[in-house]
C-alpha positions in Angstrom: 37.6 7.8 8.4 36.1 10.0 5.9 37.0 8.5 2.3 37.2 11.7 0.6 37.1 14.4 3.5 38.0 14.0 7.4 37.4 16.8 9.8 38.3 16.6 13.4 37.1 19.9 13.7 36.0 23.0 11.7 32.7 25.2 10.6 31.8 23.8 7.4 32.9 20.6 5.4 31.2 21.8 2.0 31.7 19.9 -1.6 29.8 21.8 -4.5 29.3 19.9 -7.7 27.3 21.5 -10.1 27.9 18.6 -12.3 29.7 15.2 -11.9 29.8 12.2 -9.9 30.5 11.4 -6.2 31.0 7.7 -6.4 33.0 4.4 -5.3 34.5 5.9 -2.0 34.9 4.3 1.1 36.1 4.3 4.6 34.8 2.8 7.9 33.0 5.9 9.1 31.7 8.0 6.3 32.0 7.1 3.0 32.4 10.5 2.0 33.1 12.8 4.7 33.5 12.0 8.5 33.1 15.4 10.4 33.2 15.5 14.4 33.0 18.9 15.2 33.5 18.6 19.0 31.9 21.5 20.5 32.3 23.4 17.6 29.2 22.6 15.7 30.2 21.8 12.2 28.3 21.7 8.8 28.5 18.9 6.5 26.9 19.7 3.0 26.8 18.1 -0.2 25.0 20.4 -3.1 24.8 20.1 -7.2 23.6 22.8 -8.9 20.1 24.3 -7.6 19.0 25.1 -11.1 20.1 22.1 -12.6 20.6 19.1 -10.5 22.3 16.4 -12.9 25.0 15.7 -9.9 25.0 11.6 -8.8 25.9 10.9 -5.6 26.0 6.5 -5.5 27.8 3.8 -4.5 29.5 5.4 -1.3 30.1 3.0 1.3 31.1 3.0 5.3 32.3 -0.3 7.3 30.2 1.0 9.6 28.7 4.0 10.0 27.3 6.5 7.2 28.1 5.6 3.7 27.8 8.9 2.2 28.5 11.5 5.9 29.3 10.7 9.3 28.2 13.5 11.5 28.8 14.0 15.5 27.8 17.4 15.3 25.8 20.2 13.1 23.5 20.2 10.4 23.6 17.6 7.7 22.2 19.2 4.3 22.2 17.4 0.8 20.2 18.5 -2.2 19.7 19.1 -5.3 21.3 16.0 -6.9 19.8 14.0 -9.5 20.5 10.6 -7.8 21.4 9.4 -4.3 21.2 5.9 -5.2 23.3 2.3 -4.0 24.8 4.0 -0.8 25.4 1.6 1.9 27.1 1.3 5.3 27.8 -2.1 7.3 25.7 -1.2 11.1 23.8 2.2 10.7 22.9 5.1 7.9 23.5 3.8 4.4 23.3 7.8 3.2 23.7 9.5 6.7 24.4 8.8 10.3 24.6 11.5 12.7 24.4 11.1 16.3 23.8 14.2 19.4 21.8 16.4 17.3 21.3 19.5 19.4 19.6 22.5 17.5 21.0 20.6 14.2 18.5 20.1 10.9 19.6 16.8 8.8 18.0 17.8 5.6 17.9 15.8 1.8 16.2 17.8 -0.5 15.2 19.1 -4.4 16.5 15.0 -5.2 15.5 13.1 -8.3 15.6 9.5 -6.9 16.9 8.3 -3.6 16.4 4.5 -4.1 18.5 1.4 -3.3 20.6 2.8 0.2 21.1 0.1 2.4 22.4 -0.2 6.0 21.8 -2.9 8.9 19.2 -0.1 10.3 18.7 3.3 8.3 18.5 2.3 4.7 18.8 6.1 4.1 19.4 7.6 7.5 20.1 6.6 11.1 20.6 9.3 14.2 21.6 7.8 17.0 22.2 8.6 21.1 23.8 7.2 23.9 21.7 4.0 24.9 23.8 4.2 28.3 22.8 8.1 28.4 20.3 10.6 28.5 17.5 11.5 25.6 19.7 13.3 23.0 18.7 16.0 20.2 16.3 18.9 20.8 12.9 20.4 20.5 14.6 22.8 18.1 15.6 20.1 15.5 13.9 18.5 12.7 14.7 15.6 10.1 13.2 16.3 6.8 13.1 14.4 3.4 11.3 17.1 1.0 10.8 17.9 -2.8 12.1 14.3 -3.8 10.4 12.8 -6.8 10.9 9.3 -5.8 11.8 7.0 -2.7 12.4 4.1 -4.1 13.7 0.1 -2.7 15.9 1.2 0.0 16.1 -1.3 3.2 17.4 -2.3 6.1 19.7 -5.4 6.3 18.6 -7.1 9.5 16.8 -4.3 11.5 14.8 -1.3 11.5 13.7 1.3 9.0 13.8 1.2 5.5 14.7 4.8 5.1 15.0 6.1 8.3 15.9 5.1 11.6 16.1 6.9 15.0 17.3 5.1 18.6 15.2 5.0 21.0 17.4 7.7 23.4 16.7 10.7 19.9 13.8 13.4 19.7 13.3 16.1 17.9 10.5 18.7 17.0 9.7 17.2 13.8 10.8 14.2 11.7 8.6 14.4 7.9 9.2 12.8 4.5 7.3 14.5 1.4 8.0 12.9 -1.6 6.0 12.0 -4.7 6.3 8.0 -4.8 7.5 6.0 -2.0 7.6 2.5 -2.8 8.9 -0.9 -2.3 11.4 -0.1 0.7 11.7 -2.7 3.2 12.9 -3.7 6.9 12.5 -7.6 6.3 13.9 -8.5 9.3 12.7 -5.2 11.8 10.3 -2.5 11.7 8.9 0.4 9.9 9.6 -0.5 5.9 10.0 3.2 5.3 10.6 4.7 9.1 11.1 3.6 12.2 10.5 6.5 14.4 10.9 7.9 18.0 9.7 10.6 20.2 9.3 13.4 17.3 5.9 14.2 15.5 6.4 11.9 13.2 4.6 13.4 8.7 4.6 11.4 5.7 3.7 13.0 2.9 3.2 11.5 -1.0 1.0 10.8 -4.1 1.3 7.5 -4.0 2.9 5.1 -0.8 3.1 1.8 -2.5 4.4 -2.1 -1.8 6.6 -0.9 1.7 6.8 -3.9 4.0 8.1 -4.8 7.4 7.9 -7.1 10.0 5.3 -4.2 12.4 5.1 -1.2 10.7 4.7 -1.8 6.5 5.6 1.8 6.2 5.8 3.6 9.6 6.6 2.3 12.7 6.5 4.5 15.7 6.7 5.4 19.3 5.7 9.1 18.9 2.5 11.2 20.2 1.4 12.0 16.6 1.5 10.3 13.8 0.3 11.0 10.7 0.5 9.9 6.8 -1.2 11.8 4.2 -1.9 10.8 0.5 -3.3 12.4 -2.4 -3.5 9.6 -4.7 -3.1 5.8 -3.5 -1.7 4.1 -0.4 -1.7 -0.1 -1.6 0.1 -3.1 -0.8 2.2 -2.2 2.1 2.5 -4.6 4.3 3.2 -6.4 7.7 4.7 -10.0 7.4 5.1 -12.8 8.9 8.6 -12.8 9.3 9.4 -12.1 12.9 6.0 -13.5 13.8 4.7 -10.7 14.2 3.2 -8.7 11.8 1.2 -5.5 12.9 0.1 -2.7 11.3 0.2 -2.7 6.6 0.8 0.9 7.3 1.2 2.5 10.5 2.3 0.9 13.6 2.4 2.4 16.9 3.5 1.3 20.6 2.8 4.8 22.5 0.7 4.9 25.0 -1.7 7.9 24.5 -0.9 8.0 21.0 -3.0 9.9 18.0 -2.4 7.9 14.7 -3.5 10.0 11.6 -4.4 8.5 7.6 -5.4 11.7 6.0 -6.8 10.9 2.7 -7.5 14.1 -0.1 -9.0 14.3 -3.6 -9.8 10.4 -4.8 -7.2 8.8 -3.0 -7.5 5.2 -2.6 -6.3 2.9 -0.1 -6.4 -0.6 -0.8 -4.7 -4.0 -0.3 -2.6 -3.4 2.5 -2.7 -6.2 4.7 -1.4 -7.4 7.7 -0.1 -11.2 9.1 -1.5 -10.4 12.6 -3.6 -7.2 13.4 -4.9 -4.0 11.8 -4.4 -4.4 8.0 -3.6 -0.8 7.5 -3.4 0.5 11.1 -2.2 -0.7 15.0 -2.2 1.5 17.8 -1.5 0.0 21.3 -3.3 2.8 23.0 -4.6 6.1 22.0 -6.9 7.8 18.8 -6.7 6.1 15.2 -8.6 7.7 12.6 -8.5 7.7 8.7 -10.3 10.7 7.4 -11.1 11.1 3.8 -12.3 14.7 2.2 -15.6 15.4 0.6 -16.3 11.7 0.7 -14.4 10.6 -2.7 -12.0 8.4 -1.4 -12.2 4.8 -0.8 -10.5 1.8 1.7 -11.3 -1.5 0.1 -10.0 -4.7 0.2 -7.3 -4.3 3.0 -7.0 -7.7 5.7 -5.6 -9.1 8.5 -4.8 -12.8 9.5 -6.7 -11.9 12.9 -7.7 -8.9 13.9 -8.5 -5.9 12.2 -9.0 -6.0 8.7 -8.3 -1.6 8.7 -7.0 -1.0 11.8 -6.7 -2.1 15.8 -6.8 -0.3 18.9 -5.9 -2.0 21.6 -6.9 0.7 24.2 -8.7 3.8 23.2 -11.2 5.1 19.9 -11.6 4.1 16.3 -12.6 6.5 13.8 -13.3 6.2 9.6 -14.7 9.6 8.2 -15.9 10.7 4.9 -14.8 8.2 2.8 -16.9 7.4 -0.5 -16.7 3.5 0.1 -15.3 0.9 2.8 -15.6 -2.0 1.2 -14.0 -6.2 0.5 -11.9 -5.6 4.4 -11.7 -9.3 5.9 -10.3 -10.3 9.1 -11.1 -13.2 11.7 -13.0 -10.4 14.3 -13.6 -6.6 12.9 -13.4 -6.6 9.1 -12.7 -3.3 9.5 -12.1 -1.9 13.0 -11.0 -4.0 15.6 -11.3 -2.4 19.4 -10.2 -4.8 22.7 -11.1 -1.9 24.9 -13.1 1.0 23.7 -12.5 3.6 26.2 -14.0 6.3 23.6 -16.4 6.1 20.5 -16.1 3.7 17.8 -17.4 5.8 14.6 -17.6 4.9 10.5 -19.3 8.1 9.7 -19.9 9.8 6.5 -19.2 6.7 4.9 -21.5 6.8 1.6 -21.1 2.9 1.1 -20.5 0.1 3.7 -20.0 -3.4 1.1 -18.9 -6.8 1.3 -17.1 -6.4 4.5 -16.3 -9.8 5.9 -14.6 -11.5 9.3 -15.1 -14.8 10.0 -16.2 -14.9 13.9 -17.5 -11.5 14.6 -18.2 -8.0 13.4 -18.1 -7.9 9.4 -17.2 -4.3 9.5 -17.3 -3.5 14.1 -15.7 -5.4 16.5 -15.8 -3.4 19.9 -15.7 -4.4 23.3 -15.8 -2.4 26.3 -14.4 -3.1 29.8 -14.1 -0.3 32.6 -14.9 3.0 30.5 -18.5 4.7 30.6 -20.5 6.6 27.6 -18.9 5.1 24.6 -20.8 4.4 22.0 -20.1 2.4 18.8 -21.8 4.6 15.6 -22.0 3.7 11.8 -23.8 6.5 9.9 -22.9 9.6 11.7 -21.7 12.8 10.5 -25.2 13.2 9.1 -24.8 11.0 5.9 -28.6 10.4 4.2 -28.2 8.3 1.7 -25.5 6.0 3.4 -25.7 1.9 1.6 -24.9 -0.8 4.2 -25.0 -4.1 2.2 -23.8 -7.7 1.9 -21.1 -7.5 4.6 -20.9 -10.8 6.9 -20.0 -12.5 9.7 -20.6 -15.5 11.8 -22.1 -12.8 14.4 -23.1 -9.4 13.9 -23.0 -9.0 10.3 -22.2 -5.6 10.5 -21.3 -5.1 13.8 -20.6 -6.9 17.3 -20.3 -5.5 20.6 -19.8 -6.7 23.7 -20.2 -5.0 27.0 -18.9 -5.6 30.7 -19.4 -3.9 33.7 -19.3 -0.8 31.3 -22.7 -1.0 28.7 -21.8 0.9 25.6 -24.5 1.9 22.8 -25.1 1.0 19.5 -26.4 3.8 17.4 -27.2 3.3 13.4 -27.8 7.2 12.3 -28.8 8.3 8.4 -28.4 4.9 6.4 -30.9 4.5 4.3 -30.4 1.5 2.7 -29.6 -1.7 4.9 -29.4 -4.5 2.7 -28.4 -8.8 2.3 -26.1 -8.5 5.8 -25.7 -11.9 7.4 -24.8 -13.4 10.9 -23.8 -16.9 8.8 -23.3 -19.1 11.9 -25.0 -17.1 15.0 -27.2 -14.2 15.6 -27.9 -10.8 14.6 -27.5 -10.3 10.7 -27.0 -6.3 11.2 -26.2 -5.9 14.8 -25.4 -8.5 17.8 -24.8 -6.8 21.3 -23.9 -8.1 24.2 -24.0 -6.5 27.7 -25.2 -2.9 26.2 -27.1 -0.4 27.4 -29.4 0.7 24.1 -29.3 0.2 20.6 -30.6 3.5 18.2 -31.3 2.8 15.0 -32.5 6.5 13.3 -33.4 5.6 9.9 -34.0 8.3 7.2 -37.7 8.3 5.7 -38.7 6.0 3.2 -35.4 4.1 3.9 -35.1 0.5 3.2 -33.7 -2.4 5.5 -34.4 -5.5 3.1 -32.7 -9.3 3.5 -30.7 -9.2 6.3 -30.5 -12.3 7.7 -29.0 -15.3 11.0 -28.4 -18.6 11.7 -30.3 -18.0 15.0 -31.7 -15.3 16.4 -32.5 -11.4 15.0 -32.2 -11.4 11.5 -31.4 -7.6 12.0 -30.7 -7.5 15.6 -29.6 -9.9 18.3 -29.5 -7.9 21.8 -28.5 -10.2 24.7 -28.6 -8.3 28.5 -29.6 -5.0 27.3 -30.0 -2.9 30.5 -31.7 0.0 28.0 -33.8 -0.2 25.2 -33.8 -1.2 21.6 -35.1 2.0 19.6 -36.0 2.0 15.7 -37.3 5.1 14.7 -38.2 5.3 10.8 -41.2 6.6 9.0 -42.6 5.1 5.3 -39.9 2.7 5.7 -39.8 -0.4 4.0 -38.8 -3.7 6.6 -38.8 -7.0 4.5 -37.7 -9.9 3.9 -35.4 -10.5 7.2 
């Protein structure tokens, strides 16, 4: 145990390497240093030179557990090294393993490149509890990646996380990533391509999050309350495959119930191609809030898919939401183009979207697919936020062109707020070419003046709307508006 250090028990296992190499060592539990600090909580750091980090740290490798540290106890802390590269261990943490964090940080930061780690689960790290016990760490610990340049091809053997992976008996306070690039790490053969993640708030951080890809999960896969991923310049071609037969979620994942699932998107970040083999092509979320929310409406979400359901992102139980984005556009799925909700137990919004295009599913809902079983007052809104000069062209589907909803017991609305131009949207093998509802209660359609609703066009029945047992009304309210050509 330990290849280079072993400590039963002690206060600090520290190596300091302002220059060199930490390489080619091995042992069954850490690679590097094995430290069990009993009661005694111990430290186990690894540091180059904060000024000038030109250390390498690579190649380390554990049987078993941690290829670089093996921690029971205490704070793990590595930084400033240049590369923490080809680390691997045989079961869990190809960098790190700790397990029974309680009030202990495991911190990598100020690295160069952390890229090609490896373990069966925990490409990077893995912290793991008793399965047989109770819920191990504390509210008083965090995991952090931060101030790494780039996270690059690290993967999980034959289970979960790509980078990170916690058990399902480890919380803690916080659990964040912040890096510049993370791209191509994988969990082929599991979940979460970058993390797998429980019972923490759960941040991810970069420029760009690029070509990550796991069975559920192409980046994050998670069980937490909050989830959220935040980009400032591109998040494309992660995604969910097909092989566990699964396939949920290009991006985020989440089986919480209750859950809030987070995309934040800032300057003209871009998030495009991610696709999924199942459901939600960039997002799933069994239950709870899923929103992607752009700033100052420069953004764009284009061209993401799913093989059914979803083409953005699924909720299975709860409310949709895409905000302030400059353009949603080329999303394709069977049902929902875009958003995909089974039970819409709160609003289904796409407001202060500037341009709605070439949205496509193939049965229902080019860009909405809602339905709505027990819960009362939710309505399903494209063009809030008060958006005047919103486009909503060419987007298809064999029903409801744009968007499909269908009722129960429980009649939701439809409401259509500040587009101004409605253009060339088609229900190609039923009815409604704009809207087709089912079981609502009233459909709203406020149109700016002198807007334009030009083209739109069914198979059957309302080339702009198809309403089928609408207990309410069917409202259009417009003035010098041009209608033509439907």
């Amino acid at each position: 145990m330990g290849g280079v250090v072993y400590m039963k028990s002690g206060q600090e296992v520290e190596i300091s390497m302002p220059f060199g190499e930490l390489s080619r060592n091995q042992a069954q539990f850490g690679g590097v240093i094995y430290s069990y600090g009993g009661v005694v909580l111990s430290t186990s750091t690894i540091h180059g030179d904060s000024t000038r980090p030109v250390t390498i740290v690579e190649s380390n490798y554990a049987d078993l557990l941690g290829g670089v540290v093996f921690s029971a106890y205490g704070v793990v802390d590595i930084g400033y090294v240049e590369a923490l590269g080809a680390n691997g261990a045989g079961i869990f943490g190809g960098v790190v393993c700790a397990m029974d964090r309680y009030d202990s940080d495991i911190v990598l930061r100020n690295i160069y490149q952390i890229e090609q780690n490896y373990a069966g689960e925990g490409g990077v790290i893995s912290i793991l509890g008793d399965p047989n016990g109770p819920q191990t760490g504390s509210l008083n610990s965090e995991v952090r990646l931060e101030y790494v340049d780039t996270i690059r091809a690290n993967y999980a053997i034959n289970g979960n996380g790509g980078v990170l992976y916690t058990g399902a008996v480890v919380r803690f306070s916080y659990f964040g990533i912040y890096a510049t690039v993370i791209e191509n790490n994988t969990a082929e053969f599991g979940s979460g391509g970058v993390a797998f993640a429980t019972n923490s708030e759960v941040s991810i951080s970069a420029c760009g999050i690029y070509y990550n890809s796991a069975c559920n999960g192409g980046v994050l896969f998670s069980n937490a309350l909050t989830s959220t991923i935040t980009s400032y310049c591109e998040v494309s071609f992660n995604s969910a495959t097909s092989n566990c037969e699964t396939g949920r979620g290009g991006v985020i994942c989440s089986f919480r119930n209750n859950a809030t699932v987070e995309l934040y998107l800032y300057s003209n970040a871009v998030v495009a191609h991610n696709s999924a083999y199942l459901e939600g092509g960039v997002m799933w979320l069994l239950d709870g809030r899923a929103k992607i929310q752009g700033e100052y409406m420069s953004s764009s979400v284009e061209y993401n898919g799913a093989g059914q359901r979803g083409g953005v992102m699924y909720v299975g139980s709860g409310a949709a939401g895409i905000y302030n984005v400059n353009t949603l556009a080329g999303n394709e799925s069977l049902d929902g183009g875009c958003t995909f909700v089974y039970d819409a137990t709160l609003d289904v919004v796409i407001g202060g979207v500037q341009n709605i295009l070439y949205n496509r599913a193939t049965y229902e809902g080019g860009v909405i697919y809602a339905t709505v079983r027990d819960a009362m007052n939710v309505d399903v809104i494209i063009g809030y936020n008060g958006v005047q000069s919103a486009r909503v062209s060419d987007n298809t589907a064999r029903a409801g062109g744009v968007i499909s909803v269908r009722g129960t017991s429980s009649r939701p609305n439809v409401i259509i707020d500040g587009v101004s131009d409605v253009h060339r949207n088609t229900a190609s093998g039923s009815s409604g070419g704009v809207v087709s509802c089912y079981f609502c209660d009233s459909i709203f359609w406020y149109a700016p003046n002198a807007s334009s609703i030009t083209r739109n066009s069914a198979t059957f029945n309302g080339g702009v709307i198809s309403a089928d047992n609408v207990s309410g009304s069917v409202v259009i309210t417009t003035s010098g508006s041009l209608v033509l050509y439907n």
